[in-house]
C-alpha positions as CSV (number, residue, x, y, z in Angstrom):
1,X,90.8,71.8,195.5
2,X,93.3,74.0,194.4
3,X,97.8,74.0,194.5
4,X,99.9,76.1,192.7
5,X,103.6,75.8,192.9
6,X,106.5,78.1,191.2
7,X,110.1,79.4,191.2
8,X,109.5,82.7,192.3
9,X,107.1,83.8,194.7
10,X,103.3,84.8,192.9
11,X,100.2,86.6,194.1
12,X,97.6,84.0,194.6
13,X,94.9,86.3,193.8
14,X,93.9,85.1,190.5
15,X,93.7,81.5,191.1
16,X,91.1,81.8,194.1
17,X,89.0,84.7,193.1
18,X,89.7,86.6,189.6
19,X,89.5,83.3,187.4
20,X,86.4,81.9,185.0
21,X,86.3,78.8,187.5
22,X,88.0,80.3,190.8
23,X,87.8,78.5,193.7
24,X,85.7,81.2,195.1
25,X,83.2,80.4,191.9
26,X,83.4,76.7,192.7
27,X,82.8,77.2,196.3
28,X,79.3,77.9,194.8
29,X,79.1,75.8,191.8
30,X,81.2,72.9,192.0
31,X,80.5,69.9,190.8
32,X,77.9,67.4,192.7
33,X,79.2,64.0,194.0
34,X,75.7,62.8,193.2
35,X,75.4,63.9,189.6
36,X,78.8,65.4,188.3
37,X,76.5,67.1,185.6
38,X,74.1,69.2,188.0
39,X,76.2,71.6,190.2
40,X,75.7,73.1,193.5
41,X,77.7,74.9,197.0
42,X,80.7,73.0,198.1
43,X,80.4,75.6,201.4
44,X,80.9,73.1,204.1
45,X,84.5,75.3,205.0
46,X,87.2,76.5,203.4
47,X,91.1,77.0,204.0
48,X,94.3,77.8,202.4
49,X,97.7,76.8,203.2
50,X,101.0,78.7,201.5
51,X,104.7,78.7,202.2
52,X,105.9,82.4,204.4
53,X,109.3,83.3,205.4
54,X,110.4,79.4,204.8
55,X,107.1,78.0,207.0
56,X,103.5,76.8,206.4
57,X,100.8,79.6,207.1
58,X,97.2,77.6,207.4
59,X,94.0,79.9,207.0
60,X,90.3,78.2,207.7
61,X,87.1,79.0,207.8
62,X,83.8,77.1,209.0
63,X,80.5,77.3,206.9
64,X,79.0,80.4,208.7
65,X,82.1,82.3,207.5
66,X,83.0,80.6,204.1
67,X,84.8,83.0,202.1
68,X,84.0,85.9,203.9
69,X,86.2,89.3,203.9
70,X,88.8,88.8,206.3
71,X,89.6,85.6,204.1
72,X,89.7,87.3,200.9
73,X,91.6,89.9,202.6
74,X,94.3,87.3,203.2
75,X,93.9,86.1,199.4
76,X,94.5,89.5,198.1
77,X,97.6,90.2,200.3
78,X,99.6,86.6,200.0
79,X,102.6,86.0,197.8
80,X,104.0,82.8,198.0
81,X,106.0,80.3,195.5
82,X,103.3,77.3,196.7
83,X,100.0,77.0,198.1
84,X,97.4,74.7,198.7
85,X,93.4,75.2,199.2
86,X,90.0,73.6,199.7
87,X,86.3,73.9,199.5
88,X,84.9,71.1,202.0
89,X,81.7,69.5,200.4
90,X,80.9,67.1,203.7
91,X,79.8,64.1,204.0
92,X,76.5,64.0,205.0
93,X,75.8,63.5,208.8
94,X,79.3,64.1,209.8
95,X,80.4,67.3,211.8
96,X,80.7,70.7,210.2
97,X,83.1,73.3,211.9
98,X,86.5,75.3,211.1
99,X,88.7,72.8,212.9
100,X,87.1,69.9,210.1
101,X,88.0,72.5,207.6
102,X,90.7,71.6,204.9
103,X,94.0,71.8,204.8
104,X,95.4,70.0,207.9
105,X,98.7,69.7,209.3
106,X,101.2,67.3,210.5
107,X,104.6,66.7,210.8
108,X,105.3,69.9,208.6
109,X,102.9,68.9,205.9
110,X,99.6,70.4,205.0
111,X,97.5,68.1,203.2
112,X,93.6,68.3,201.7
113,X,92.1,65.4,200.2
114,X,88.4,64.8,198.2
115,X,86.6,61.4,199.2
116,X,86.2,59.2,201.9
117,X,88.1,56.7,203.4
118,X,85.6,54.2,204.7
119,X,88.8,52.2,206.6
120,X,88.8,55.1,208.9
121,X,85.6,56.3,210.1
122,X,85.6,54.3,212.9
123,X,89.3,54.7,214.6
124,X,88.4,58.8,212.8
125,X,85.1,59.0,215.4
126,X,87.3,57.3,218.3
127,X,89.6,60.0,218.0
128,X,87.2,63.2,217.6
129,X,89.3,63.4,213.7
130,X,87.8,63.3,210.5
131,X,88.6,60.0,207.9
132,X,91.0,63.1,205.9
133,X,93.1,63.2,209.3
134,X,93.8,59.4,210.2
135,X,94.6,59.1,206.3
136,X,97.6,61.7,206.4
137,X,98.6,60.6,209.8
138,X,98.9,57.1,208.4
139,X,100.6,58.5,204.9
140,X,102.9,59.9,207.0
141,X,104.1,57.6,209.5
142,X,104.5,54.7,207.1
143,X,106.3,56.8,205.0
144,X,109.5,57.2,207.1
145,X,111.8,59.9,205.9
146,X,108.5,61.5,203.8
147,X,110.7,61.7,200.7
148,X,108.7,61.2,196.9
149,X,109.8,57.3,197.2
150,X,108.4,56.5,200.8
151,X,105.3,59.0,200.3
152,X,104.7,57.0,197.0
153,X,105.6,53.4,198.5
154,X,103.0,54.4,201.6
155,X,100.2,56.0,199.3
156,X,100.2,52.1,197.3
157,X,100.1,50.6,200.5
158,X,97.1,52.4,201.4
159,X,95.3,52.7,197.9
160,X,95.1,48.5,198.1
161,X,94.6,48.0,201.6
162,X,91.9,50.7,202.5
163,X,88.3,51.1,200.8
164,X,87.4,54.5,199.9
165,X,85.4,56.7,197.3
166,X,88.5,58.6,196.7
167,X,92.1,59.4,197.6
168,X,92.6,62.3,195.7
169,X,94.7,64.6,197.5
170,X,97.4,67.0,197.7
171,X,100.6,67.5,200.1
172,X,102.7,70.3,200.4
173,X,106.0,70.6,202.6
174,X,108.3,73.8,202.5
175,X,109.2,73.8,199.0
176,X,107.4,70.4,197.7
177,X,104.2,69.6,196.3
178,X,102.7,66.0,196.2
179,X,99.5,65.6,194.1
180,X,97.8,62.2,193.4
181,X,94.2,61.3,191.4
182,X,93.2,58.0,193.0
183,X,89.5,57.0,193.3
184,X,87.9,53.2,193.8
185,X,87.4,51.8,190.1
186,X,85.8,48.5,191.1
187,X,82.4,49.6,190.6
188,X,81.2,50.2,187.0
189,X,78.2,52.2,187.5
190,X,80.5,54.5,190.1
191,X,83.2,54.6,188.6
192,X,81.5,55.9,186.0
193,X,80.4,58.6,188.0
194,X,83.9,59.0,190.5
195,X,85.6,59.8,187.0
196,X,83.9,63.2,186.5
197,X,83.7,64.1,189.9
198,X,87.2,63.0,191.2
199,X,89.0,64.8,188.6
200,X,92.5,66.7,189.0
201,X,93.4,69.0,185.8
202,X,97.5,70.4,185.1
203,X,98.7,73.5,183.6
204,X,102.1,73.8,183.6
205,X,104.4,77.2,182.6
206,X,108.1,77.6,182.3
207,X,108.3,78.6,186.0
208,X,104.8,77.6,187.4
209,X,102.5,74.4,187.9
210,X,98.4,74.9,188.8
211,X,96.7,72.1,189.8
212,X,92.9,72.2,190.3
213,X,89.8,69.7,190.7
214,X,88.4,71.4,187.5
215,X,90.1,73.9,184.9
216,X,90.3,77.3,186.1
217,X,89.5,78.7,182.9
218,X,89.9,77.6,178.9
219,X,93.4,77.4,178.2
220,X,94.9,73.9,177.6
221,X,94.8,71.7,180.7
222,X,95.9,67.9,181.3
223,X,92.9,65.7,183.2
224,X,95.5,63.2,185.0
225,X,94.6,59.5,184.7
226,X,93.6,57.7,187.8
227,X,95.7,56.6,190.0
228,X,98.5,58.9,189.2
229,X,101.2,60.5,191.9
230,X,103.2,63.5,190.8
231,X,105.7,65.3,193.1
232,X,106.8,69.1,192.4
233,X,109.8,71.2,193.3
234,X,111.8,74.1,192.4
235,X,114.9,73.5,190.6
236,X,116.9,76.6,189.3
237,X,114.3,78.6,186.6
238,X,111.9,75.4,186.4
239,X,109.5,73.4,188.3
240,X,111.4,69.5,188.4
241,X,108.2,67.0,188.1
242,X,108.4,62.7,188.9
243,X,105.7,61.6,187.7
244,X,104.5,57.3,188.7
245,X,101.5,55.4,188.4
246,X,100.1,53.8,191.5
247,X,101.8,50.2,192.5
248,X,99.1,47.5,191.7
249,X,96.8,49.3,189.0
């Protein structure tokens, strides 16, 4: 996973396919769920969403068109002041096509999360969604007016009510970026392993934020602690940041 925000609008170019650790590379070397160490294709889909003319443009692709050249073509061409974008490692058995293909949209958010949400594979194969879906659909609706207090008061609800791997996720409006790290802790031997896997890194710059699963390349970067929520928005020349730790851990 991969968001970018900034004051002025930026090519995105570098980020997804020019870096050490692009999300292009880590389409094809990501890290493994099973063995953070060992890594392997996240190439299950892929999809981008960035802010144009004041609206959210969303961009997907299914596994037999991951990354191919009308996608890069897109890549090369945007320039937007926020974007964010996914590499979909599935689950194993469940469905693999460009409509389960991160980011998703509701209620003028795009969101793309990494983990499962176990509470929600049921009422998720009910409705033809994936677990990803039902979870932003329920962030969403408990959280009102969606400002960084209601998104933050309905994320806690949800981190201590649900059981999942991992809720680690981002969510973009117009000219906002929410970004959390949350994965289940209350397994040792797992959590052990969740830690490496379920990672979210910052870089910040006068005018820019870039927040990826791992470091795009070897400057300094900040591995978030679990259970952290950070918002994002312009203000004037800089990026304003709130930055909380999760209600009940």
């Amino acid at each position: 996973m991969l968001a970018k925000i900034s004051v002025y609008p930026t090519t995105i170019v570098e980020e997804m396919l020019l870096c050490p650790t692009s999300l292009h590379y880590l389409s094809s070397q990501g890290r493994m769920p099973e063995d953070p160490e060992t890594r392997g294709p996240h190439n299950d889909g892929c999809g981008i969403a960035y802010v144009n003319n004041k609206s959210i443009e969303i961009h997907k692709r299914d596994r037999e068109h991951i990354w191919d050249n009308s996608y890069r073509l897109i890549i090369e061409n945007v320039k937007s002041n926020l974007f964010i974008a996914h590499n979909r490692k599935a689950t194993k058995d469940l469905e693999v096509n460009k409509d389960r293909s991160h980011p998703f949209y509701y209620q003028h958010f795009a969101f793309c999360h990494n983990g499962s949400v176990y509470s929600y594979m049921d009422e998720a194969q009910d409705k033809g969604l994936t677990d990803t879906e039902i979870f932003l659909h329920q962030l969403i609706d408990k959280s009102k007016n969606a400002s960084p207090e209601t998104i933050f008061t309905a994320l806690s609800e949800i981190a201590n009510t649900t059981n999942y791997s991992s809720l680690t996720a981002f969510l973009m409006g117009n000219d906002e970026l929410f970004a959390w790290r949350i994965f289940n802790d209350k397994n040792h031997e797992k959590a052990l392993r969740f830690e490496d896997y379920y990672t979210l890194w910052l870089k910040k710059t006068k005018d820019s934020v870039v927040i990826a699963s791992e470091p795009l390349d070897h400057s300094d970067w900040e591995k978030l602690p679990n259970f952290s929520f950070l918002h994002f928005k312009p203000d004037g020349d800089s990026i304003h940041q709130f930055r909380k730790k999760i209600i009940g851990h």
